[in-house]
NUDREN-621911 format. One record per residue (C-alpha): residue number from 0; x, y negated, z. Coordinates in pm, 1 decimal. Each point is the difference from the previous one (the first is absolute). Last residue first. Layout:
% NUDREN-621911
SITE  seq         X         Y         Z
SITE  NUM         X         Y         Z
...
This chain:
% NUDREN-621911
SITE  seq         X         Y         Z
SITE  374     510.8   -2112.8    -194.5
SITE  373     133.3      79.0    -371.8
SITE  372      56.3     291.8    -189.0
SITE  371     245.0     203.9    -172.6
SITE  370     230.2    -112.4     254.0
SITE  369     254.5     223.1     130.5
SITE  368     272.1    -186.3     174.0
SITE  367     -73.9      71.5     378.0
SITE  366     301.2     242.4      98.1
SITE  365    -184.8     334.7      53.1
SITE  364    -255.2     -97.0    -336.8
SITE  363     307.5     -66.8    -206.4
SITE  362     183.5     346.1     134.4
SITE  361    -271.0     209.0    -111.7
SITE  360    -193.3      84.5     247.4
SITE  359      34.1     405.5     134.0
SITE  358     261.5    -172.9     291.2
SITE  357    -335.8    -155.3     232.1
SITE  356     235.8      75.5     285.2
SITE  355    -142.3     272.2     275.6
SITE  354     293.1     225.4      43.6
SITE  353     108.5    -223.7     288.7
SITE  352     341.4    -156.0     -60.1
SITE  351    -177.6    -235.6    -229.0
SITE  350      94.8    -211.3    -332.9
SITE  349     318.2     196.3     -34.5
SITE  348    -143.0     267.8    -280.4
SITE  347    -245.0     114.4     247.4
SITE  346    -279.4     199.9    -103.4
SITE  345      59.7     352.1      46.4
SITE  344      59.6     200.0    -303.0
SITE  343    -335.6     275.4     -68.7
SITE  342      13.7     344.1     134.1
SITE  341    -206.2    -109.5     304.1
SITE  340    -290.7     -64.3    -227.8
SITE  339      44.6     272.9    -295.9
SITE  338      11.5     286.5     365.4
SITE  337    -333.9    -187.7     121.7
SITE  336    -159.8      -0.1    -313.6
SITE  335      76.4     378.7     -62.3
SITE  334     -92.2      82.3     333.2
SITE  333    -359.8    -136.3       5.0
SITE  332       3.2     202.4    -354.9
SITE  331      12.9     294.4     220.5
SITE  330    -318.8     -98.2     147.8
SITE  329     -36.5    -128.7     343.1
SITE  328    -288.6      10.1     207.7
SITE  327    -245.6    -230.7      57.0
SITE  326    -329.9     271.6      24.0
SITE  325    -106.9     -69.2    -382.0
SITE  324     377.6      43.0     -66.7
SITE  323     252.1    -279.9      -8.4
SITE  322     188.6    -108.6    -299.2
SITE  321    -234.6    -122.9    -252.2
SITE  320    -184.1     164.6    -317.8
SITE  319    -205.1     336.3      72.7
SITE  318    -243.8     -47.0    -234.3
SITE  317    -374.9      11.1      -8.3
SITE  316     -86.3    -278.7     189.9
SITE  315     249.4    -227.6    -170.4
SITE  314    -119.0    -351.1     204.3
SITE  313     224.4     226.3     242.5
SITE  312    -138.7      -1.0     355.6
SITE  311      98.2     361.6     124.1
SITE  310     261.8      15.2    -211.9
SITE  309     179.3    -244.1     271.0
SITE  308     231.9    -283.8    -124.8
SITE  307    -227.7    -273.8    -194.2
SITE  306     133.1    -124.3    -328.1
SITE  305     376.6      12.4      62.2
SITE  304     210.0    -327.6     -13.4
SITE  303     349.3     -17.2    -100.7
SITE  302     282.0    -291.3      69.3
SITE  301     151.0    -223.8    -136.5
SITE  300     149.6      93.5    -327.3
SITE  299     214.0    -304.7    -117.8
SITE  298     322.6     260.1      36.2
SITE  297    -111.0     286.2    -159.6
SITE  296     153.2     333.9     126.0
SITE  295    -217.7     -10.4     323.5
SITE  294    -376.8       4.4    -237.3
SITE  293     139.6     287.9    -248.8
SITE  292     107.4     207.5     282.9
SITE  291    -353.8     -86.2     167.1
SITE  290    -163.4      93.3    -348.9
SITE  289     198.4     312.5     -50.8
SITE  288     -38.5     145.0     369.2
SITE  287    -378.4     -58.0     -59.7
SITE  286      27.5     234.0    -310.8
SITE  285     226.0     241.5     179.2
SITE  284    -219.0      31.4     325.0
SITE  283    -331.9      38.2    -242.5
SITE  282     168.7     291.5    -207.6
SITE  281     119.3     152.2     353.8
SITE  280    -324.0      36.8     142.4
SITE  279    -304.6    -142.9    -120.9
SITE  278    -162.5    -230.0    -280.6
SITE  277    -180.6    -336.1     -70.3
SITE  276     285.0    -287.7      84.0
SITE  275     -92.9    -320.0     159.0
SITE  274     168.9    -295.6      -3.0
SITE  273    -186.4    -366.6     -18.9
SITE  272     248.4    -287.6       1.2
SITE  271     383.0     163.5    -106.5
SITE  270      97.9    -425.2      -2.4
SITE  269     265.0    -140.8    -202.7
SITE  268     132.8    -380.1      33.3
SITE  267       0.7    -189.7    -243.2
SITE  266     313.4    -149.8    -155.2
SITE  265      33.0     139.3    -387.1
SITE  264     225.2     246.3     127.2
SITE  263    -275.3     161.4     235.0
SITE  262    -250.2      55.5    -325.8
SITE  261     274.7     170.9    -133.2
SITE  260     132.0     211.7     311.7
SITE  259    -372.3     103.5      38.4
SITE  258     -16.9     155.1    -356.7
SITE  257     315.4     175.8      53.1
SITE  256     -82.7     135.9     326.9
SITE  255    -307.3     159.5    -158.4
SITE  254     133.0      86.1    -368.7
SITE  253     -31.8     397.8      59.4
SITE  252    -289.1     -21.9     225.0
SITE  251    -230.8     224.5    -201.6
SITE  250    -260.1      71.0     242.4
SITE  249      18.1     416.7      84.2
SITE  248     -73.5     -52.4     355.3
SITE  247    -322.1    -258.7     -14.6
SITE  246      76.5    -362.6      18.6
SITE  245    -189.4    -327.8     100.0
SITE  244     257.1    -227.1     -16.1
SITE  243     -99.7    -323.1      75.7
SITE  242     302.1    -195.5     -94.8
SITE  241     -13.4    -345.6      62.8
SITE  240     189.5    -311.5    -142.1
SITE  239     119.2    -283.1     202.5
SITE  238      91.9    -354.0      30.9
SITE  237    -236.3    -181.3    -223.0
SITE  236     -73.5    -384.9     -12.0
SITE  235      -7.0     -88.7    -367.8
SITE  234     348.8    -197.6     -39.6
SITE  233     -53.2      19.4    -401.9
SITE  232     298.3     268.1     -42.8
SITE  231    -123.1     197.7     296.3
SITE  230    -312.0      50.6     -93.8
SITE  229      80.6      65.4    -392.9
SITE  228     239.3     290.4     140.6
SITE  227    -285.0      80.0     245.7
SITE  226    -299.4      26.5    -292.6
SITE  225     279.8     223.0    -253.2
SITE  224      73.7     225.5     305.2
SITE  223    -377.6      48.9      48.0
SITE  222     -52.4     115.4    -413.3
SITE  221     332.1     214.9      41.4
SITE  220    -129.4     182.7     309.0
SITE  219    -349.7      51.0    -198.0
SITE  218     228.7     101.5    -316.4
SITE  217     180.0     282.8     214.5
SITE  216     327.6      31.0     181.8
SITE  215    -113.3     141.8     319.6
SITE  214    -138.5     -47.3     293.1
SITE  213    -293.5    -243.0    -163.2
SITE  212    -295.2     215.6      35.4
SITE  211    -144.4    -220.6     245.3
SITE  210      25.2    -369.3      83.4
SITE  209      82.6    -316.8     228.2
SITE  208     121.1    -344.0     -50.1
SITE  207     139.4    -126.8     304.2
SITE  206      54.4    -308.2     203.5
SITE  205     253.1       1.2     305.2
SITE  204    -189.3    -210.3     264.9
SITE  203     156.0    -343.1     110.9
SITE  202    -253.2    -235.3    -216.0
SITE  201    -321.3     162.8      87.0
SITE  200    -271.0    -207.8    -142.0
SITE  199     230.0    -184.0    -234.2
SITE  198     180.8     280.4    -150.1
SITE  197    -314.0     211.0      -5.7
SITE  196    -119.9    -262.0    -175.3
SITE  195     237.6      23.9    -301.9
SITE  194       6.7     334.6      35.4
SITE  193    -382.8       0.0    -114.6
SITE  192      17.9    -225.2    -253.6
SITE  191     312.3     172.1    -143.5
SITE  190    -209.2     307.8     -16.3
SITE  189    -261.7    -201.4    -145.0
SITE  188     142.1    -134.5    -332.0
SITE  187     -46.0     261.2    -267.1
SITE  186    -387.0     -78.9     -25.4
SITE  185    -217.0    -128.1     330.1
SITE  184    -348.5     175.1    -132.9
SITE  183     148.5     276.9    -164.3
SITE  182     268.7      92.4     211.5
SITE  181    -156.6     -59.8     332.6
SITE  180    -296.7     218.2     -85.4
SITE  179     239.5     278.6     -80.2
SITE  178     179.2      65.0    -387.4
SITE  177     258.5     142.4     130.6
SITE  176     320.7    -187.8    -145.5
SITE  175     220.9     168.1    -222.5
SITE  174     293.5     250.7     109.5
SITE  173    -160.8     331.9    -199.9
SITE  172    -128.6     121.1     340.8
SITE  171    -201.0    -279.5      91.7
SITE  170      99.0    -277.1     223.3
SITE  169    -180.6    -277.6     260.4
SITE  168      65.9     325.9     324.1
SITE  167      34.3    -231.2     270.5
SITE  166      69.7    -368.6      37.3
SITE  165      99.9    -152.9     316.7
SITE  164     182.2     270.0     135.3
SITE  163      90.3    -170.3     298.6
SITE  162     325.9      21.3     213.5
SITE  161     153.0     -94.4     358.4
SITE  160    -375.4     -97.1     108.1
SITE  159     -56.8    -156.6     314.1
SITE  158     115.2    -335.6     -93.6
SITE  157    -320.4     -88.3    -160.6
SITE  156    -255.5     269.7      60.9
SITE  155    -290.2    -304.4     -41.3
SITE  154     183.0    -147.2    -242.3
SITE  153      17.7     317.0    -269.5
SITE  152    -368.9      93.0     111.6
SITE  151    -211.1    -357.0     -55.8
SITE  150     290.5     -91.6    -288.4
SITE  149     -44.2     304.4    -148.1
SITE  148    -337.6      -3.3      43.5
SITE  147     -47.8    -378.1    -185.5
SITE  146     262.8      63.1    -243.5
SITE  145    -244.8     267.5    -133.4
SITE  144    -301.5    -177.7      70.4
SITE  143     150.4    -282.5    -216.8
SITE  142      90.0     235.1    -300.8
SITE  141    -354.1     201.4      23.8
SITE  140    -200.9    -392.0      -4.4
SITE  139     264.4    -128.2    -277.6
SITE  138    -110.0     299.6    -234.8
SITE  137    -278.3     257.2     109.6
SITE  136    -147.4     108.5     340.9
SITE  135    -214.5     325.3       7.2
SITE  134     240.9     232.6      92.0
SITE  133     127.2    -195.7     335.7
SITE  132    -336.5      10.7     151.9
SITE  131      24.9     387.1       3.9
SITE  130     293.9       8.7     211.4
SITE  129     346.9      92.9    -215.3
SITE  128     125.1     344.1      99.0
SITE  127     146.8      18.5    -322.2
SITE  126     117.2    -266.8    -205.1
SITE  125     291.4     -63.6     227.5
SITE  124     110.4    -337.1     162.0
SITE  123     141.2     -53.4     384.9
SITE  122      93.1     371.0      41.8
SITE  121     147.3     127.5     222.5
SITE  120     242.6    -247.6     290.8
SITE  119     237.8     192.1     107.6
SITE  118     149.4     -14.7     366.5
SITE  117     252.1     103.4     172.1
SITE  116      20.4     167.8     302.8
SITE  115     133.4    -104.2     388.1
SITE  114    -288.8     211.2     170.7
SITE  113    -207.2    -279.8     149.1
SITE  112      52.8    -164.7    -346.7
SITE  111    -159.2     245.3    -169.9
SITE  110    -268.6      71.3     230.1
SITE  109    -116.7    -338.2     -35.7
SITE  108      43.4     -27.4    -381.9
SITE  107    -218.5     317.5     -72.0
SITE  106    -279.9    -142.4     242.1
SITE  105       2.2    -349.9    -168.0
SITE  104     -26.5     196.9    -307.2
SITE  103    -277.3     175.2      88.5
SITE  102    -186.2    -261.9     179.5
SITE  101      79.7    -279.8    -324.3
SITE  100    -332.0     -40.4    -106.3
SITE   99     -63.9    -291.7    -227.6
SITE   98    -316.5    -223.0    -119.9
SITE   97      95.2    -193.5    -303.6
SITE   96    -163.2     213.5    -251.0
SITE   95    -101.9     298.7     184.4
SITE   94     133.4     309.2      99.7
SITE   93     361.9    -200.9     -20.5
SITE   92     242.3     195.8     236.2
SITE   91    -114.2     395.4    -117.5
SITE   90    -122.9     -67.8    -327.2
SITE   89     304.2    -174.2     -74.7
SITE   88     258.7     253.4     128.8
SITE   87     155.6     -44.4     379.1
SITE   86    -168.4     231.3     127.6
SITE   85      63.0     296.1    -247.3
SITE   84     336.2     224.2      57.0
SITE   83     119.9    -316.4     224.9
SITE   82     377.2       5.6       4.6
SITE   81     223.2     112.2     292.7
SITE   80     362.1     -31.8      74.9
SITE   79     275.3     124.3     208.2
SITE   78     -97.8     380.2     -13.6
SITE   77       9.8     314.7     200.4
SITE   76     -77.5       0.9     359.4
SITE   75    -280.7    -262.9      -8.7
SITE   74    -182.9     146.7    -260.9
SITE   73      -7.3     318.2     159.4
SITE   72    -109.7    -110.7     281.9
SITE   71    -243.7    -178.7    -152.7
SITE   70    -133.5     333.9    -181.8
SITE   69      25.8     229.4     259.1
SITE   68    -184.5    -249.6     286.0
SITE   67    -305.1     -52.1    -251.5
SITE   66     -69.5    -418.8      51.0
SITE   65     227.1     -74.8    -288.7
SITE   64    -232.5     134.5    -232.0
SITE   63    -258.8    -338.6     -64.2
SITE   62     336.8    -129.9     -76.1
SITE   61      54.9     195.9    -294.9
SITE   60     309.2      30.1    -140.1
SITE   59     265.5      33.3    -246.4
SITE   58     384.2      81.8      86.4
SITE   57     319.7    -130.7      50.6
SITE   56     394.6      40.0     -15.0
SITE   55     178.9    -320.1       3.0
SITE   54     362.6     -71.8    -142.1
SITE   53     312.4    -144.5     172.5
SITE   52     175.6     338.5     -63.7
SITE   51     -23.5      82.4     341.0
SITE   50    -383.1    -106.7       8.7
SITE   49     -52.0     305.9    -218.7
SITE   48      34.4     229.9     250.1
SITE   47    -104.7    -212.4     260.0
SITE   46    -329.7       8.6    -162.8
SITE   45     -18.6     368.6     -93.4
SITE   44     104.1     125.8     322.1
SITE   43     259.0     198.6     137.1
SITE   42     279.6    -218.1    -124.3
SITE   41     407.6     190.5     -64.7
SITE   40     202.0    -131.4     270.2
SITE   39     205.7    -331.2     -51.8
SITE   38     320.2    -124.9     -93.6
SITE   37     200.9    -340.9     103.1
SITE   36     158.4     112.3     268.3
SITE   35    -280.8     216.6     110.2
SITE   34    -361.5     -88.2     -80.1
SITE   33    -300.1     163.0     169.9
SITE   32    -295.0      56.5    -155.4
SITE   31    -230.3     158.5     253.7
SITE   30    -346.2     -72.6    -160.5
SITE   29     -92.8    -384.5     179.4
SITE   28     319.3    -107.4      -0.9
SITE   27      -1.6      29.3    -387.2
SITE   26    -349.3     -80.0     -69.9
SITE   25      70.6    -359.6     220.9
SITE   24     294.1    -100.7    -194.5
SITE   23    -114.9     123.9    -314.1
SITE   22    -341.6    -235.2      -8.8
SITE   21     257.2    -284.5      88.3
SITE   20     214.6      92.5    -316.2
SITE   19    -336.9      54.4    -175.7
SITE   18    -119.0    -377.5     146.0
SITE   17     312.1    -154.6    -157.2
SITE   16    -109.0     155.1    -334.2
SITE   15    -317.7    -160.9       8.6
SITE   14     127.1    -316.5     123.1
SITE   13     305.7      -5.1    -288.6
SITE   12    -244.4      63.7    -265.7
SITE   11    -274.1    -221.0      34.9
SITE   10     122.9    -371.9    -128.5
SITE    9     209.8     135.7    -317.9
SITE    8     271.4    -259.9      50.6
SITE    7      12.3    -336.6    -114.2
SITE    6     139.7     -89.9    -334.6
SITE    5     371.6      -6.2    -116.1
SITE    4       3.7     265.9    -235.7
SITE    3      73.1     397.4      -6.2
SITE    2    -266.4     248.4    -136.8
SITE    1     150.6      66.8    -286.8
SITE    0    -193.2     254.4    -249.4
């Protein structure tokens, strides 16, 4: 569908993108890149890595870690931004109705902008991980305490927060609705409800719709790509789509980059939100080589998020999923991603000299003439 007219532009995109160009700047200096006449040395880190494409590179986690030297250090070397793996959830931020706790998140944000990262913003509105309080409420009293926290959390982050998934996981498999609280007391209409807020709470953040088990071509991919076409054609506030990607070696990801060049030629951004990939060795390396390939080759793909980066901390205790050891050392998929990153085009077709242009937009969204939605 078109996505040309004369309304305003998309009111998040260009700062978020802006601040990976200014996230690149810094990773790049700070890991040895060095350009000459125009070219540059291969990245030595994740982050910068991916920064040369004008993409981010980031991870999941914990604040309540980033007092163990190994794992902030870590951290620090390797990506250019962070999301909270659970502190910024509802449980988390709204214990109790009205009464929020924003230490961990406060803590996640500091450090992040100490260390020139990114930040996402996970998850404003998920059936799981709801407080106790919130299962009890029914009808008009469950819709207004949901616009209630995500005002509460959205505003309170305001400006902090280059992307929120505001709603998480509201599919089933076969592309209909899951039938959660939410859906049965608030009917079809809540997810546009809750962007809808977001938009006003936090009205320069990228806003995403986020999910599993949609890397591929499938009918819960189909179900979400019906909800954003119908988004976009009504001026619902949504600018991205995540990927969580929760893989093992032998996933079928036959129709990956296809299914994310869709969803990107609609006018959304792409996000790779939540990777982790169960396996070892050189089965592991190729299937995380796929995804980043996948992620570099699409143009509206922003960037890639892993879900934590040391085994040692894996919410998949009995896998082996991420790319540093339980002692922070790297695994040969480490390698792969790093070899898919700084195999990617620079960014740079004439908008910058640096390496760091926002170039994976499509043209519209480079030149300020996309407008699916309003300001």
């Amino acid at each position: 569908m078109s996505l040309t007219s004369s309304s305003p532009t998309p009111r998040g995109r260009r700062r978020v993108r802006a601040s990976v160009a200014a996230v690149a700047t810094v990773g790049l200096a700070a890991t040895g890149v060095i350009a000459f006449s125009g070219t540059a040395r291969a990245a030595d880190t994740l982050g910068a890595a991916a920064a040369e494409s004008g993409r981010y590179f980031g991870t999941a986690i914990g604040p309540h870690l980033l007092g163990e030297a190994d794992y902030a250090a870590t951290l620090n070397q390797e990506f250019n931004s962070v999301v909270a793996e659970n502190d910024m959830k509802w449980d988390a931020t709204e214990p109790s109705q009205g009464q929020f706790n924003f230490s961990g998140g406060d803590r996640l944000v500091e450090h992040a902008q100490s260390q020139g990262m990114e930040v996402r913003g996970h998850t404003l509105v998920w059936h799981a991980q709801q407080p106790g309080w919130v299962q009890g409420l029914t009808g008009d009293s469950l819709r207004q305490a949901m616009l209630d926290h995500i005002d509460g959390v959205a505003g309170h982050f305001a400006g902090q927060i280059d992307s929120w998934d505001v709603v998480n996981e509201a599919f089933e498999w076969d592309g209909s609705r899951r039938q959660s609280n939410l859906q049965q007391q608030l009917g079809d209409g809540w997810i546009e409800e809750a962007f809808r807020a977001a938009d006003a709470a936090d009205p320069d953040a990228t806003l995403c719709y986020n999910d599993y088990g949609t890397d591929g071509i499938n009918a819960k991919s189909d179900g979400i790509y019906r909800m954003v076409e119908d988004f976009l054609a009504r001026g619902v506030p949504i600018d991205c789509v995540g990927f969580q990607s929760h893989l093992d070696s032998n996933s079928d990801l036959s129709s990956y980059q296809q299914n994310l060049q869709r969803f990107a030629d609609l006018g959304v951004e792409v996000q790779i939100t939540e990777l982790d990939i169960g396996g070892s060795g050189s089965a592991q390396a190729n299937a995380y080589r796929t995804v980043t390939e996948a992620c570099v080759a699409v143009q509206g793909c922003a960037g890639i998020t892993i879900w934590g980066f040391t085994d040692k901390y894996s919410w998949r205790a009995d896998d082996t999923p991420l790319l540093f050891d339980t002692n922070y050392q790297k695994k040969e998929a480490y390698g792969a991603v790093l070899d898919a990153l700084n195999a990617a085009a620079p960014a740079g077709d004439g908008d910058q000299e640096d390496g760091t242009a926002s170039s994976y937009l499509p043209a519209a969204w480079r030149e300020g003439t996309s407008t699916h939605r309003a300001t």
